[in-house]
LUMDRENZA-107233 format. One record per residue (C-alpha): x, y, z; residue number from 1. Coordinates in steps of 0.05 Angstrom, whole numbers, plus 5000, padded with zeros to 4 digits. Each point is the difference from the previous one (the first is absolute). Layout:
<sites>
     c1     c2     c3   seq
      X      Y      Z   NUM
...
</sites>
This chain:
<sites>
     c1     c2     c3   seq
   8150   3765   8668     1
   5074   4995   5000     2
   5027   5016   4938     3
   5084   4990   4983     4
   5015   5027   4930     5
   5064   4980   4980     6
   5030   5033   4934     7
   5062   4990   4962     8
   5079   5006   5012     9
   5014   5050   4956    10
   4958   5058   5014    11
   4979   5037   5064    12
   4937   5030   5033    13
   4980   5053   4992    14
   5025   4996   4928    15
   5053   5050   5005    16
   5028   4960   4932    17
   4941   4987   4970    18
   4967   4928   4985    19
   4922   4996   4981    20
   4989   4937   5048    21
   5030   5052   5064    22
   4960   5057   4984    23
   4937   4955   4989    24
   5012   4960   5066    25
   5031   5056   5044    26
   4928   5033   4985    27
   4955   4944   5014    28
   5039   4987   5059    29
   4973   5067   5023    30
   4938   4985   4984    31
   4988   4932   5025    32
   5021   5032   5071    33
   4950   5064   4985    34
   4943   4939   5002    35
   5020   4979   5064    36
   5057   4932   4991    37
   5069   4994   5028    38
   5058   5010   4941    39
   5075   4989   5006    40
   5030   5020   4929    41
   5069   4964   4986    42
   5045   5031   4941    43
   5077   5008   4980    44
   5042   5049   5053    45
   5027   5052   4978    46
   5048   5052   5026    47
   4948   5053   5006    48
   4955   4968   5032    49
   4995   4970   5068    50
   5005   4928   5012    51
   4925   5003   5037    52
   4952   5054   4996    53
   4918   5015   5003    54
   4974   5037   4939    55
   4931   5011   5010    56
   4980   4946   5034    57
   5047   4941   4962    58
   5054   4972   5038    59
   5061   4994   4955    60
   5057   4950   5004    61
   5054   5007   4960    62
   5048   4948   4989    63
   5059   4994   4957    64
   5005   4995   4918    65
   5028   5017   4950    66
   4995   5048   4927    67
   4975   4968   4940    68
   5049   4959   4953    69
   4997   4994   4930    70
   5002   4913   5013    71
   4934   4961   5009    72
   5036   4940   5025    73
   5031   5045   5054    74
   4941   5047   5015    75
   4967   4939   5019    76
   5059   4976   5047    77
   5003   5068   5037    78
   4924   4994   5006    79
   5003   4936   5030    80
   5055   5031   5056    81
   4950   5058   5006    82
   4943   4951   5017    83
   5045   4959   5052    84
   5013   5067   5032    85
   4932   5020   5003    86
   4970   4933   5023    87
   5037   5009   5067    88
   4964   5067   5006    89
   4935   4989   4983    90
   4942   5014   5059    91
   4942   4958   5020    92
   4944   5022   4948    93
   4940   4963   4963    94
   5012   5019   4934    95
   5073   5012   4961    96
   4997   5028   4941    97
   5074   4993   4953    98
   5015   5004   4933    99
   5067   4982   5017   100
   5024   4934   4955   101
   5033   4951   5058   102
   4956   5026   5064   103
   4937   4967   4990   104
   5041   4934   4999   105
   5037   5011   5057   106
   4929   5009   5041   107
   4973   4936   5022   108
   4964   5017   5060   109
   4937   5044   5014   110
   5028   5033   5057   111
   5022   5052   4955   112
   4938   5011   4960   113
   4961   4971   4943   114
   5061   5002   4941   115
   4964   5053   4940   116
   5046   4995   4942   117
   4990   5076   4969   118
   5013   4975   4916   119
   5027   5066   4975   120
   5045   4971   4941   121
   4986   4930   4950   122
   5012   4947   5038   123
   5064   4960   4973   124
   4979   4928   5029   125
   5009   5016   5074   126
   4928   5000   5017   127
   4985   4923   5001   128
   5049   5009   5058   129
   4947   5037   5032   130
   4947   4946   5011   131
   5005   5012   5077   132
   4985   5077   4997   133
   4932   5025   5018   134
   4989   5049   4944   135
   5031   5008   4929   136
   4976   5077   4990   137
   5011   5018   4927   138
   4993   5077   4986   139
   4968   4993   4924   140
   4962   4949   4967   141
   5062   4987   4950   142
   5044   4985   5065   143
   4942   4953   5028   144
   5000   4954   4929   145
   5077   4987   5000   146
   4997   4979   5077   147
   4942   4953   4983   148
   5043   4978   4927   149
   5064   4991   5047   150
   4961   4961   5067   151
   4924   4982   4975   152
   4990   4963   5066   153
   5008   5061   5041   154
   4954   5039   4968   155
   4943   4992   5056   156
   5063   5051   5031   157
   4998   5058   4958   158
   4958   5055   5000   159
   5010   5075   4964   160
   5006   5061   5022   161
   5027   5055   4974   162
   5066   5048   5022   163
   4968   5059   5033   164
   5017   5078   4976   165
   5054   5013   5062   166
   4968   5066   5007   167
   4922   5025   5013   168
   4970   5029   4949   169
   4989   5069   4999   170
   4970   5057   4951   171
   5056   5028   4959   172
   5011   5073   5003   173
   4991   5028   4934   174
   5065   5001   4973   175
   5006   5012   4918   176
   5026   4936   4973   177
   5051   5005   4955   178
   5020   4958   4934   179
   5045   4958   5038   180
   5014   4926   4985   181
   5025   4969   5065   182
   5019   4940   5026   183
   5012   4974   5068   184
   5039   4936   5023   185
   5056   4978   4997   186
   5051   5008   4947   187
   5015   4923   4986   188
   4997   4958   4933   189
   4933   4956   5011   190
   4969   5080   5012   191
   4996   5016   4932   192
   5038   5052   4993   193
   5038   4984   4940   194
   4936   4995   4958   195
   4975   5058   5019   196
   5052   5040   4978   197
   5005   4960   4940   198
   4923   5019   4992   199
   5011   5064   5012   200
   5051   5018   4945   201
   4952   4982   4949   202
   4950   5052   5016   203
   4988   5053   4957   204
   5043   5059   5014   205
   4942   5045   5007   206
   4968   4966   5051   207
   5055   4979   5034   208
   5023   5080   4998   209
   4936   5009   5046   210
   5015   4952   5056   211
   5055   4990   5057   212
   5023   4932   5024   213
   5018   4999   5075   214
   5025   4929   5030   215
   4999   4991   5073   216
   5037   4937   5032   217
   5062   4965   5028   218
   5051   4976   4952   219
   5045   4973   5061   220
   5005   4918   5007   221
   4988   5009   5077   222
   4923   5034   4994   223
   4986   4948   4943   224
   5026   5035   4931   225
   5050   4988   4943   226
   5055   5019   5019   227
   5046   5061   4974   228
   5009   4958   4934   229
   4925   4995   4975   230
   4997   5083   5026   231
   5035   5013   4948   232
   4975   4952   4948   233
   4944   5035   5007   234
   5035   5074   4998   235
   5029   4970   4930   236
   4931   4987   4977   237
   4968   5064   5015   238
   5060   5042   4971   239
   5001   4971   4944   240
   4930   5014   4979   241
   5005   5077   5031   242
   4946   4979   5051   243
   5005   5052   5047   244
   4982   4958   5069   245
   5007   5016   5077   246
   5029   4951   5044   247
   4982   5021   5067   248
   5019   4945   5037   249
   4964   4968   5053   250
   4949   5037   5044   251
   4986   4965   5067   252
   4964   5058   5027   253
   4917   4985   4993   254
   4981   5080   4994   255
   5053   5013   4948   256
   4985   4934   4967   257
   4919   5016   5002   258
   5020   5072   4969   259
   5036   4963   4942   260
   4937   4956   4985   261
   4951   5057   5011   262
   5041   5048   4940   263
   5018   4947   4946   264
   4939   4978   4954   265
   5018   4933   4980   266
   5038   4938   5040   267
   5044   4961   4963   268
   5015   4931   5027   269
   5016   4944   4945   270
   5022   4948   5044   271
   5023   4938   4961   272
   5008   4954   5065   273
   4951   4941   4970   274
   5013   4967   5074   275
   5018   5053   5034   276
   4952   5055   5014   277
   4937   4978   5047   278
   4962   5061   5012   279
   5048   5057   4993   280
   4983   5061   5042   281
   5026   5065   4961   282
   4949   4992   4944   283
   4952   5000   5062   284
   5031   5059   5028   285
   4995   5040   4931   286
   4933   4989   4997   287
   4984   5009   5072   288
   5020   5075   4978   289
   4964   5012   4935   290
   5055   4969   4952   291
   4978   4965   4942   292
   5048   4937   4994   293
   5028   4967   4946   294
   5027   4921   5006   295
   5024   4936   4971   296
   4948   4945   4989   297
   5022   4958   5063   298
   4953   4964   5025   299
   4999   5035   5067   300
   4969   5057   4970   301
   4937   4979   4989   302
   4974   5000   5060   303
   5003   5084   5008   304
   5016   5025   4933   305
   4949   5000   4934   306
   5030   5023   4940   307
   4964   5071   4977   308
   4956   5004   5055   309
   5050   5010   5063   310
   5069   4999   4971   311
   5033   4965   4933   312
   5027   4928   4989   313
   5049   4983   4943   314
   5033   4934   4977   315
   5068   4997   5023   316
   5018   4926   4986   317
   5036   4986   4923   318
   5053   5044   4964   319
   4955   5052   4969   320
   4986   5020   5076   321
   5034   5066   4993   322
   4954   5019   4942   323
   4929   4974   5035   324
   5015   5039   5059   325
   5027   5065   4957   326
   4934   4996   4966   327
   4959   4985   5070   328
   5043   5069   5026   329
   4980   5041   4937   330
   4921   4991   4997   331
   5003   5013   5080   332
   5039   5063   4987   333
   4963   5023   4954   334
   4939   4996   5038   335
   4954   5063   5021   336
   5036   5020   5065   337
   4930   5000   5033   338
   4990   4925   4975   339
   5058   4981   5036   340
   4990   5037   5059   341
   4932   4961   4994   342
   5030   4934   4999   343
   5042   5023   5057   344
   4936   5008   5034   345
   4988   4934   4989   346
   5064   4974   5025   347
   4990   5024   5063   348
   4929   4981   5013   349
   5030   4937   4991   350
   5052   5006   5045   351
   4952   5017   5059   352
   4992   4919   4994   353
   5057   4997   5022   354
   5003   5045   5059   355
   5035   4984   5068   356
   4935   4988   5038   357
   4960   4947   4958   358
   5067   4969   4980   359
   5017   5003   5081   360
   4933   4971   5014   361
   5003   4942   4951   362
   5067   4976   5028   363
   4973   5007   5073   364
   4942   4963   4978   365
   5041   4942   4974   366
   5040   4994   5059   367
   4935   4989   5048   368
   4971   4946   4945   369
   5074   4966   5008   370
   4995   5006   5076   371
   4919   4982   5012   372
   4992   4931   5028   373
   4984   4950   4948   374
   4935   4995   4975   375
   4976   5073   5027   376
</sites>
């Protein structure tokens, strides 16, 4: 097959800034070409990188866009320039796979593949535009129920599948974990972030005396944060309860990033994005490497995460939120160190579900049914 993946106008491949849907596509890109199919890879240019290249197989064509804003309304009108500019580049292929908001409109022709709409965020009404597309590929269950709420007559479209871990799966060395509570992501609002602190400063001193917090992430506006503003909101927070927390910053590097998940012993991520998380892919990550996770009661994770057998779900919705997940934080800390390692076991047998070659596979898979003659 041909394949043309297309991805967004705000971050580039290889994910030298980050971004969960590059690192997930830039590897299945690579794999999808390991099988034996054609790939051409477009993305965001960037000054250090070249406007065409092969990595490993993938073609890559980068075409001009633009860092993040803080404005919906205009994130969407610089997407829809990105998507004119890449509709004048894009090859021949059979299938094209975007999540990009105004490309799969702008496609009305085969000629440049079968259009497979890749649902990474809630839909916010645009998909009973999408009635002409060939697939509507939701990456949780959650994400599959609000396209069929939103466009019910397209739902013959959709099918799930899952992001895949961006990275194969390998043994971890043994590396002594430490009491570390960390969190990966970014450091914006709908993250979190502000409840956990708030969580976190009505721990018991003890306990709290026994644990680090490290927090790894991008508070810049142009790599999807906060801004400068809600970085120190959050600063205020933690000072004023005495918290003693690491901000490391963002970590784009994969081995550094796998070394962070491999020595901390529980993942925080308390998400409060009711529309906006799909299938988020550091909690995957963390458990791919041992770490027993901890997360809000979206919807999304359901479909990898069961609360006290491979990680720890609290109720983050309603004001007392700061004391459900406090208490969620303390019975999990006080575990037996060798009962959470255990359920860190867990996490990562579950994880393996969603390793790079099944997930690979599955997508491939769907392609070919989307491509067979009719009837076969």
């Amino acid at each position: 097959m041909k394949i043309t993946i297309v991805l967004g106008a705000f971050f580039p491949v290889p994910p030298i800034m980050g971004g969960a849907v590059e690192k997930v596509w830039f590897a299945l890109a690579q794999e999808f070409v390991r099988r034996g199919h054609e790939v051409v890879q477009i993305s965001r240019m960037h000054p250090a990188l070249p406007r065409t290249e092969e990595i490993e197989g993938v073609k890559h064509i980068r075409i001009s866009g633009f860092s993040q804003p803080r404005s919906m309304i205009w994130l969407k009108f610089l997407d829809l320039i990105y998507s004119w500019r890449v509709r004048r580049a894009l090859p021949p292929a059979d299938i094209l796979v975007t999540n990009a908001f105004w490309l799969p409109l702008l496609i009305r022709t085969r000629a440049r593949g079968l259009v497979y709409v890749h649902v990474q965020r809630g839909p916010k009404g645009q998909m009973r535009w999408y009635a002409h597309v060939a697939r509507l590929l939701a990456v949780s269950r959650a994400i599959a129920d609000a396209i069929i709420a939103e466009a019910p007559q397209l739902r013959k479209k959709i099918r799930v599948i899952p992001n895949a871990l961006p990275f194969r799966i390998e043994e971890s060395p043994d590396i002594p974990r430490t009491k570390t509570i960390l969190y990966v992501g970014r450091i914006h609002p709908e993250k979190g972030l502000e409840l956990f602190l708030r969580a976190l400063s009505r721990l018991p001193d003890e306990l709290m005396a026994q644990w680090a917090i490290k927090i790894v992430g991008s508070h810049q506006t142009g790599q999807g944060g906060g801004g400068e503003k809600f970085l120190q909101e959050l600063h205020k927070i933690a000072g004023g309860s005495n918290l003693k927390v690491e901000w490391a910053g963002p970590i784009f590097d994969e081995k550094k990033l796998s070394a962070e998940y491999r020595s901390a012993m529980l993942f925080i991520y308390p998400s409060i994005a009711e529309t906006g998380e799909a299938l988020p892919v550091a909690p995957l990550e963390a458990m791919a490497h041992g770490c027993a996770p901890l997360v809000s009661n979206l919807l999304c994770f359901r479909d990898y995460i069961e609360d006290g057998v491979n990680g720890f779900i609290f109720d983050h919705r309603g004001e007392h939120a700061p004391e459900k997940l406090a208490a969620r934080l303390t019975s999990a800390l006080r575990l037996d160190p060798r009962a959470l390692l255990q359920i860190g076991a867990a996490a990562r047998a579950k994880a393996a579900e969603f390793a790079l070659e099944p997930v690979g596979q599955r997508y491939l898979d769907d392609f070919a049914s989307l491509l067979a003659p009719s009837g076969s």
